[in-house]
N, C-alpha and C positions, 0 to 999 in steps of 0.2 A: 478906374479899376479895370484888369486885363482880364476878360472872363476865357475861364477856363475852355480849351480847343474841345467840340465835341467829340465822344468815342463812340464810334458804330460797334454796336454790340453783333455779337457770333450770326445769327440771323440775319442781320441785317447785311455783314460784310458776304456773308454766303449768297443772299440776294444778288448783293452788284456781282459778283464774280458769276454767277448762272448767266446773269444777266449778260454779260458783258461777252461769254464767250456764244451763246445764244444771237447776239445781233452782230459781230464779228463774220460768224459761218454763214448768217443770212445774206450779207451785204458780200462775200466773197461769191457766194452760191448765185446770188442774180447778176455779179459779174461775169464770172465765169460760164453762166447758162448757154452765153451762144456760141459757146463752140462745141461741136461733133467730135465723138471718138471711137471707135472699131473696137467694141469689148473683145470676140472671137468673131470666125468665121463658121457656117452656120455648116453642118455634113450634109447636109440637105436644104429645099428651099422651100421655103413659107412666105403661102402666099394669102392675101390678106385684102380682100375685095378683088380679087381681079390681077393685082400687083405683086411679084414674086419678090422675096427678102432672101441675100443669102448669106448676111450677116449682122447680127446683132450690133446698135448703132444707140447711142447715149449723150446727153447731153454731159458737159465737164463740172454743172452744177451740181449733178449727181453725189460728186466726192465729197462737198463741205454737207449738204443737206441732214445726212444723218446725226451729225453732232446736234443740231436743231430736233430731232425726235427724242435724246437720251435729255437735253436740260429742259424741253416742253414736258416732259414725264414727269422729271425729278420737282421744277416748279409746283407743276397740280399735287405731285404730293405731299411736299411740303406747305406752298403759301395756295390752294387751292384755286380758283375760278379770280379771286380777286388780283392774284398775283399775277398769274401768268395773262391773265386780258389786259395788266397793264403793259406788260413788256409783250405783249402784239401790239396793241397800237402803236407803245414806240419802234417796234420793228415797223408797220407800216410809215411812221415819217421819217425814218432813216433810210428808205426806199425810194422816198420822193426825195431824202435830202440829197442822197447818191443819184439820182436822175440829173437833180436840180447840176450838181457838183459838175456830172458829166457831159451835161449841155454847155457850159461855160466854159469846158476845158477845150469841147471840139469847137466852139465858135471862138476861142482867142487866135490869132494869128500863127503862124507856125515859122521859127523863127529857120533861115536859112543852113542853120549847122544843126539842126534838129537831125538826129539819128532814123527817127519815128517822121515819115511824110506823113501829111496832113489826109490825105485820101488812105494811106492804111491804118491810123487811129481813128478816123471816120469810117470804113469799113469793120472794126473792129466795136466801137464801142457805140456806135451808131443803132448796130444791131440788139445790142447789152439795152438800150431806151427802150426797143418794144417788145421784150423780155421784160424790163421792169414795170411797163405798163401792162403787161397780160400779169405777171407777180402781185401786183395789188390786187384785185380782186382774186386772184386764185387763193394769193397767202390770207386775206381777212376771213374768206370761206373755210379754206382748210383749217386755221386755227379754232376756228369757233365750233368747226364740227368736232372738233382732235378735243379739246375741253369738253364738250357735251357728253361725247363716245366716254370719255375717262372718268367723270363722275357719274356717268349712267352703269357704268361696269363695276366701280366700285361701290355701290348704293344697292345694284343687282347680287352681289357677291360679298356685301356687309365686309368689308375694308380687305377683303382675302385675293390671295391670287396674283401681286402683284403685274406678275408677265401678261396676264388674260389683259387689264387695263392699258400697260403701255404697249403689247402689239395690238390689241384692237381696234384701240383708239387712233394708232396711227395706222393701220390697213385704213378702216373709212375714209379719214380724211386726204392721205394723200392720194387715192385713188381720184378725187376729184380735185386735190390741186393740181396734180400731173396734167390731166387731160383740157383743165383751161387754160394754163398757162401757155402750154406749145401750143395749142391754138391758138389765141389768141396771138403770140409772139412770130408765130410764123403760117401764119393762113396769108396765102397770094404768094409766098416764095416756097414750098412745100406741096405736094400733093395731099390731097385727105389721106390717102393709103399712106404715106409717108405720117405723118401728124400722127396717125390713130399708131402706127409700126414705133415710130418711139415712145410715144404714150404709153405703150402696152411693156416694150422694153423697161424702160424704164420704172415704173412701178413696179413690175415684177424681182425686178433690181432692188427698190425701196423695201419692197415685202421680205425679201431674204435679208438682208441687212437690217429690220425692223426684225428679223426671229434671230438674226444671231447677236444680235447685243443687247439682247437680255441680261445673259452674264454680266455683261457690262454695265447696263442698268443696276442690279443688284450689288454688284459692287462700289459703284457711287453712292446708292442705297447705306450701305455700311459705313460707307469713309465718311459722309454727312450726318450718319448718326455719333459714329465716336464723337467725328468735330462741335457737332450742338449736344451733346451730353445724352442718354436713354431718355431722360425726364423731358427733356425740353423739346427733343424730338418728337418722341409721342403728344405731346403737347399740341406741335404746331400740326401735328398729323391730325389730331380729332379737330384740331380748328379748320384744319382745310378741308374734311371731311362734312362737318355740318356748313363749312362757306360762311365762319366767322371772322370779322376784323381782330386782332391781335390788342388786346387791352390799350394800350397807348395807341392805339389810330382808334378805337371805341372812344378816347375823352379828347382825342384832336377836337 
């Protein structure tokens, strides 16, 4: 007998697609991390130990990242601490599998009509390996602290406030992903003064981009509740607020 094909129920499909666009921006963001780009030019110069800046300088990771703060929000409030820790860990082995991918890619041979020589894909994504290895310990710390921040704000402020939780949460935590990961990824080709100069960049970057998509948040906020119904939203809302399993993974 042909047993009937299963249906992902509304939840559930809303999961994969968080999911799905959540380790997409991840794996584009630790690609694109090592390359540099000239936001402006500064009217003046800041200097920063010693070392004078006279233009604001970012990584290209920058641009995918934020989509990673508006579906880490909407996860915590929707499926809480259970959910979103599972799609970190698989963000972190989608990080070793993209490692894994790009070591194999720059150790095959490179074939003579190759458009791409073998020293500028090696220079290029060579660099993108100790990005991803400073990214693994920065992303497990950042996300664990962005989860803790977001239930500790929403537990302090009894479910209110939305905006308080999702910039909070991620001012804490991306403050300390920022500054291990370029470390990490670039101590020995970088000065400290340089290191600490986009570190600061950049976050500062994160922070204004984490207050202005708010709206934006609230607005997914809304389209997630029509699409899972008032009832079944509030639903998965108090469940992820006390950090309960959803009845059918309760009698898995």
């Amino acid at each position: 007998m042909i047993r009937e094909a299963y249906v992902l129920s509304r939840p559930q499909k809303l999961y994969v697609i968080c999911a799905a666009i959540f380790l997409t921006a991840l794996v584009v963001a630790e690609a694109t991390a090592s390359k540099f780009f000239t936001v402006m030019d500064l009217p003046f110069a800041i200097s920063i130990f010693g070392q004078d800046f006279t233009s604001i300088t970012m990584t290209a990771g920058v641009i995918a990242f934020p989509i990673t703060f508006i579906v880490t929000d909407l996860l915590n409030e929707y499926y809480g601490k259970r959910g979103i820790r599972f799609v970190t860990f698989i963000g972190m082995a989608m990080i070793c599998f993209e490692f894994l991918l790009l070591w194999v890619a720059m150790e095959v041979p490179v074939a003579p009509s190759s458009p791409v020589s073998q020293e500028a894909f090696v220079e290029v994504f060579g660099n993108s390996t100790r990005v991803i290895i400073g990214s693994l310990t920065a992303y497990l710390i950042g996300q664990l602290v962005d989860i803790f921040l977001f239930h500790w704000l929403r537990n302090l402020t009894n479910g209110k406030y939305l905006w308080l939780r999702a910039t909070g949460s991620t001012f804490g935590s991306q403050f300390i992903d920022t500054f291990i990961v370029l470390t990490v990824a670039f101590v020995g080709q970088l000065t400290a003064q340089e290191i600490i100069a986009i570190s600061l960049f950049n976050y500062i970057y994160k922070f204004i981009i984490a207050t202005g998509i708010t709206p934006i948040i609230y607005l997914a906020h809304w389209m997630m509740d029509d699409y899972l119904g008032h009832d079944t939203a509030e639903e998965m809302r108090e469940r992820a607020e006390k950090d309960k399993p959803a009845p059918s993974e309760q009698s898995a």
